[in-house]
C-alpha positions in Angstrom: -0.4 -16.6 -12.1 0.0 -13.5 -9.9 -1.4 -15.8 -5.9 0.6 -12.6 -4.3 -3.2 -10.9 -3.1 -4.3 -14.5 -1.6 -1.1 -15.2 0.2 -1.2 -11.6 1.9 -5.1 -12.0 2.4 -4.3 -15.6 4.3 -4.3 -14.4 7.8 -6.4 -11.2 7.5 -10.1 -10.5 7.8 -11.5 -8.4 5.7 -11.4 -5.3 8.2 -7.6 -5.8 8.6 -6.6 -5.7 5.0 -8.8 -2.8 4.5 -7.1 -1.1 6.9 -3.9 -2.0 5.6 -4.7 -1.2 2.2 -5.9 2.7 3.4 -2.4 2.9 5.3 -0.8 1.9 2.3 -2.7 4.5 0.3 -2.4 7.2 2.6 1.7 6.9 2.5 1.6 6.8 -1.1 -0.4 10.3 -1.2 1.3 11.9 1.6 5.3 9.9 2.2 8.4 12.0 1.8 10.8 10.1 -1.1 12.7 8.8 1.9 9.5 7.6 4.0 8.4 6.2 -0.5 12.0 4.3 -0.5 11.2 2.1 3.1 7.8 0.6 1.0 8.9 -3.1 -0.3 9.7 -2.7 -3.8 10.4 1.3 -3.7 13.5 2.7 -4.8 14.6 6.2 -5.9 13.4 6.3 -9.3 9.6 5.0 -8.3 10.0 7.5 -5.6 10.6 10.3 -7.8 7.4 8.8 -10.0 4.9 9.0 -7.1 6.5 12.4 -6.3 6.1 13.7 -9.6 2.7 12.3 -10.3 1.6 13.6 -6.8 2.3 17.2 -7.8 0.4 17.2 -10.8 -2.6 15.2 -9.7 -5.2 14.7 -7.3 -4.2 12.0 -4.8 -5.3 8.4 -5.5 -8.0 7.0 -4.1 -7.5 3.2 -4.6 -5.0 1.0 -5.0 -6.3 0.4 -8.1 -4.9 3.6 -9.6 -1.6 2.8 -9.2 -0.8 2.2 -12.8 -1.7 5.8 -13.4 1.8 6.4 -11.8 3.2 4.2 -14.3 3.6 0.7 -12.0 2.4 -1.9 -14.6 -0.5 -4.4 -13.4 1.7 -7.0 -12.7 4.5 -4.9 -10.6 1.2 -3.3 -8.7 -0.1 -6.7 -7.4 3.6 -7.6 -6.3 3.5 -4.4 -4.6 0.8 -3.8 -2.7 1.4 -8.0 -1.5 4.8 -7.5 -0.3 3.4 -4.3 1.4 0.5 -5.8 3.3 2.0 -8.6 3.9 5.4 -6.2 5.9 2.9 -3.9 6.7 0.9 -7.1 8.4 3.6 -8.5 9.9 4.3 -5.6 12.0 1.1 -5.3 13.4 0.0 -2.6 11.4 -3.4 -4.1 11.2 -4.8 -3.8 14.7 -8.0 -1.5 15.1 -6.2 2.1 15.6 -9.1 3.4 18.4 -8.2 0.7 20.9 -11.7 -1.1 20.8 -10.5 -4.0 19.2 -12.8 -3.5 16.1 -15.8 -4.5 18.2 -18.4 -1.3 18.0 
């Protein structure tokens, strides 16, 4: 049973993993192969595959499209766990404009 998505979501609101999850996103549709490779689970060849698929398509916009790259459903959850969850643990999930998410 793929529990990688609750694990990640364990210490997270809401807010916080959506945020994660559009930082994610944005690296995947904008990252140079070297900026690709320092994602958990990224090497050369999926580089090269987002790459590729990046300069023949529209960028994604969900996480859900990933297997349109060619990541099976499986190695997507993995991915995007092990990336929120480094992503997360670097503080990556704090409210960028400094208001502590309180409008």
């Amino acid at each position: 049973p793929s529990e990688c998505s609750s694990v990640v979501a364990m210490d997270l609101d809401n807010a916080a993993r959506a945020r994660l999850e559009s930082r994610l996103l944005e690296m995947i549709n904008t990252a140079s192969h070297k900026e690709l490779k320092s994602l958990k689970r990224v090497g050369d060849k999926a580089a090269d595959a987002i790459i590729a698929y990046r300069s023949c398509n529209n960028p994604l916009k969900s996480l859900d499209e990933l297997p349109l790259i060619g990541i099976n459903r499986f190695n997507c959850n993995k991915f995007i766990a092990d990336n929120l969850k480094d992503m997360a643990s670097k503080g990556m999930h704090h409210h960028a404009s400094g208001t502590g998410g309180v409008d």
